[in-house]
N, C-alpha and C positions, 0 to 999 in steps of 0.2 A: 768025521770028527767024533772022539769019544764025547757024548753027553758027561757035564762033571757035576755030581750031586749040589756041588758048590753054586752053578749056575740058577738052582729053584729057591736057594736062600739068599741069590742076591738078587734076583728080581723086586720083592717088595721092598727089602731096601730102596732099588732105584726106584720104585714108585711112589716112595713115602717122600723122596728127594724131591722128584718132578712136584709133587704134592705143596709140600709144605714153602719149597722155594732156595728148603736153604740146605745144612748136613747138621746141623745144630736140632732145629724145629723136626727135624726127620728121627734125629735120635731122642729125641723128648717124645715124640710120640710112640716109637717104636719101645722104649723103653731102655736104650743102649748108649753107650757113648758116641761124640762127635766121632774120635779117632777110628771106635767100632763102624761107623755110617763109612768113615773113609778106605777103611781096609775092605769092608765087602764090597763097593764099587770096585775098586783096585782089580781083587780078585775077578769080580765080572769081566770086567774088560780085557784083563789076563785071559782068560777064558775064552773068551769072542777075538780078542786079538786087535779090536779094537777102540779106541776111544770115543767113552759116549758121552761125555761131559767137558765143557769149558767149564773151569773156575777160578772166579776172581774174586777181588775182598767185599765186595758187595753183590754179585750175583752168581747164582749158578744156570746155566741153561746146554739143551742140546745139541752134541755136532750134527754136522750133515749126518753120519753114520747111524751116530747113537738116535736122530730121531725117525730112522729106516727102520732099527731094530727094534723102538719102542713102536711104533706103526705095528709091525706082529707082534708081536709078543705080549706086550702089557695086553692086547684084549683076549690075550691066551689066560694071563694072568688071571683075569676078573672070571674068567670062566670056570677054571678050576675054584675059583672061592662060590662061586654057583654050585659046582657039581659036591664041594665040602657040607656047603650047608647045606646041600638037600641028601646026603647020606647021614648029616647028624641029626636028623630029624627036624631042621628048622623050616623047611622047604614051603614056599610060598609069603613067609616074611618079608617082608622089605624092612632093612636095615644097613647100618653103617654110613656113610657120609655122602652127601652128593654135593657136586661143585659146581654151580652154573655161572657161565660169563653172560650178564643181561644188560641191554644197552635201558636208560634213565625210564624209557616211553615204557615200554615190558614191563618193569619194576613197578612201575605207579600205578599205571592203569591196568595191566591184567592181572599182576603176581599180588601185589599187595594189597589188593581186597580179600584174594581167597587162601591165602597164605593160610589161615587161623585152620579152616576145616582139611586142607592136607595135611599139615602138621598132627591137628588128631586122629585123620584117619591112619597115620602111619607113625606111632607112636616110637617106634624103636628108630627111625631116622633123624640126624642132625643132616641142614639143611645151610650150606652157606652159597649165597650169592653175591656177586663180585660186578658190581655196579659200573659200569665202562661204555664210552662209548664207539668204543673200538672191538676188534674181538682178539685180536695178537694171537699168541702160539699157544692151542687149549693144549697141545703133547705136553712142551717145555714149563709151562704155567698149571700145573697137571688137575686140568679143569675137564668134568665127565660131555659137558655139552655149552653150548652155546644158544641164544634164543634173541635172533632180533626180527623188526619188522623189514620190510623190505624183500625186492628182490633177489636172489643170490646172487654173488660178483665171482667170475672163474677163480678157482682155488683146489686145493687138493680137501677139502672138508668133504664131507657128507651131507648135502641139504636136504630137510624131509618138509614137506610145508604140512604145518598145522591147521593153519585156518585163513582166513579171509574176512576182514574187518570193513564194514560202508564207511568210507568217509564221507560227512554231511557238511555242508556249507552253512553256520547260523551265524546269529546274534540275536543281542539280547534287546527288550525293549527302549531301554536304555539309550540303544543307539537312536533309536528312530526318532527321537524324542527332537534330534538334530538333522536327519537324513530323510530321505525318501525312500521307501525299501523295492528295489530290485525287484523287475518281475522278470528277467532273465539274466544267464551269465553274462551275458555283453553288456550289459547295466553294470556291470560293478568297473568295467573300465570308461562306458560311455559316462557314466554320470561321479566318478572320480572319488567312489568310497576309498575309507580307508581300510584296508585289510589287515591280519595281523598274519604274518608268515612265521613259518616253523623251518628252522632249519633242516638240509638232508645230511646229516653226519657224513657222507662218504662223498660228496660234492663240496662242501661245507658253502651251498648256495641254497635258496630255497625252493622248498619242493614247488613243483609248476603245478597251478590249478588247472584240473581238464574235467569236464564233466561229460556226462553220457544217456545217451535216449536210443535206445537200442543201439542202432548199430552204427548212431550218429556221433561223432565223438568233439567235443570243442574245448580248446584250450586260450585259456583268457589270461592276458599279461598284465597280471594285476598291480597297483602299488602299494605299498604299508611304509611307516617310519619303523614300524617296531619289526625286531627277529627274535623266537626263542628258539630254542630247543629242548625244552622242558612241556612235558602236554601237560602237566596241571593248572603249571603258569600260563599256560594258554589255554586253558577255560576259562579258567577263572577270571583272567585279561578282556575276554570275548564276553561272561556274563556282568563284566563290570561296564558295558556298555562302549570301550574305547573304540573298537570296529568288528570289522566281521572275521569270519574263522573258518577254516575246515578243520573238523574235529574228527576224531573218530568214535563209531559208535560201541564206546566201551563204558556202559556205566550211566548213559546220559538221557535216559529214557528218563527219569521223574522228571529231570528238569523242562524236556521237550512237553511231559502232561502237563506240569506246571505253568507254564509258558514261562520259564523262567531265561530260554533258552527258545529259537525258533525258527527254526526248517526251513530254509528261504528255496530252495528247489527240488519239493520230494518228487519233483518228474524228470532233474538231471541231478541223477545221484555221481559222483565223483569213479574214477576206477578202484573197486574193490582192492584194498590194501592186503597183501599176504604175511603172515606170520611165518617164519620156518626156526627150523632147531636144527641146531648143525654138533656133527659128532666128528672126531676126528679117524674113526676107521667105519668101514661099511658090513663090519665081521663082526661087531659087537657092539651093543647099546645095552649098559648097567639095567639090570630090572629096576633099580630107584629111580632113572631115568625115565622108561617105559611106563613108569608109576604118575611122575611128572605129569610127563606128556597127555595121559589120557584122562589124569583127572581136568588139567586145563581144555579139554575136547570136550568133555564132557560140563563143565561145570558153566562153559559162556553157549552151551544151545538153548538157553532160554532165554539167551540175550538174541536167538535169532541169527549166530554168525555160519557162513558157512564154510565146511571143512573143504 
């Protein structure tokens, strides 16, 4: 097939598309008309022969085809914007926009404590995060990564794990004020606490309490009335004394100095919870990305977590 010059000027088209969501929000960024947004898809597709877009009056998203061809291509795309700006002399900047899909826990407890000093370490980047807790189509939703806790679930993504978080079993003094406190896991079902459960997004049941002493593993069938899915509202639920909690250890050191908060099994720590970041191709991850990631690696090792 003869390559058509036509095809390198309609790519960022369709990735402003995939982008923004719509051919409207594409041409406002791109600086062109809707009609302009609609004639160079057109043209691409002419070009390839085939159809990469359903569109209807409320959404746009990709065919089977068009998200095979966005699969190579767009991370061809991002590459040549690599190889431009490191021939204009920009080379080692980080800039331009990053899009992350991050489930409520991420957002709260890792991203938005350290948000303030990325943002000024990389002052040429605008940074939007897209709060869900699901991860849907990053190609069609044209999102650079994704970042939740949990184990991977089979899918065509890229999983990378970042880190590994302790989850701790507390409560607060609070509780005890009514309770006897636990000197082992089996105490919290022998003697009938109340527990406060967190929901597992992808079960939508609550995650199972197991704890571990080397290579001894126990899992306790706990009861609670209360479910969240929110981890602030479930600290904060756990330090207002209503029952006990697995938390994770993001953040919660002053409280545990404090006794504000308190450690009921530091010899059955829970199984090490994993963080991963998921991309949609294995050929390409945005250097803002990469920029991400390892300031988040880098900024919770003195919280102790390990990679």
């Amino acid at each position: 097939m003869t390559v058509d010059a036509r095809l390198f000027t309609g790519l960022p088209v369709l990735a402003a598309v995939l982008e923004s969501g719509s051919f409207v929000r594409a041409g406002e960024a791109l600086g062109i008309t809707q009609s302009g947004v609609s004639r160079a898809v057109q043209r691409l597709e002419a070009q390839l022969g085939i159809r990469l877009l359903e569109r209807t009056s409320k959404t746009v998203r990709l065919t089977g085809d068009g998200r095979r061809f966005c699969d190579e291509a767009l991370p061809l795309l991002h590459r040549m914007e690599e190889v431009a700006e490191t021939m204009t002399g920009v080379s080692g900047k980080i800039q331009g926009q990053l899009r992350v899909n991050v489930d409520p826990t991420v957002a709260r407890m890792l991203l938005a404590p350290r948000l303030h000093r990325f943002l000024e370490a990389f002052p040429g980047l605008r940074l939007e995060l897209a709060i869900r807790e699901g991860i849907g189509d990053l190609i069609a939703e044209g999102f650079d990564a994704a970042i939740r806790f949990g184990d991977p679930k089979p899918s065509a993504l890229i999983a990378r794990r970042l880190l590994r978080v302790r989850i701790l079993t507390c409560a607060s003094p609070a509780y005890f004020k009514h309770h006897d406190r636990p000197r082992t896991p089996r105490d919290l079902k022998r003697h009938g606490h109340e527990c406060i459960l967190f929901r597992d997004p992808t079960t939508g049941r609550p995650f199972p309490w197991e704890f571990h002493q080397g290579k001894k593993r126990t899992t306790v069938e706990v009861t609670g009335r209360l479910m969240l899915n929110d981890a602030l509202t479930h600290l904060e639920v756990c330090r207002s004394g209503l029952g006990i909690a697995q938390i994770m250890d993001l953040g919660i050191e002053p409280l545990l100095e404090s006794g504000s908060l308190i450690n009921l099994f530091p010899q059955w720590p829970d199984e090490p919870f994993p963080l991963y970041v998921y991309h949609p191709s294995r050929h390409f991850v945005p250097a803002r990305m990469k920029a991400l990631t390892e300031f988040l690696m880098e900024s919770v090792k003195s919280e102790q977590l390990k990679p």
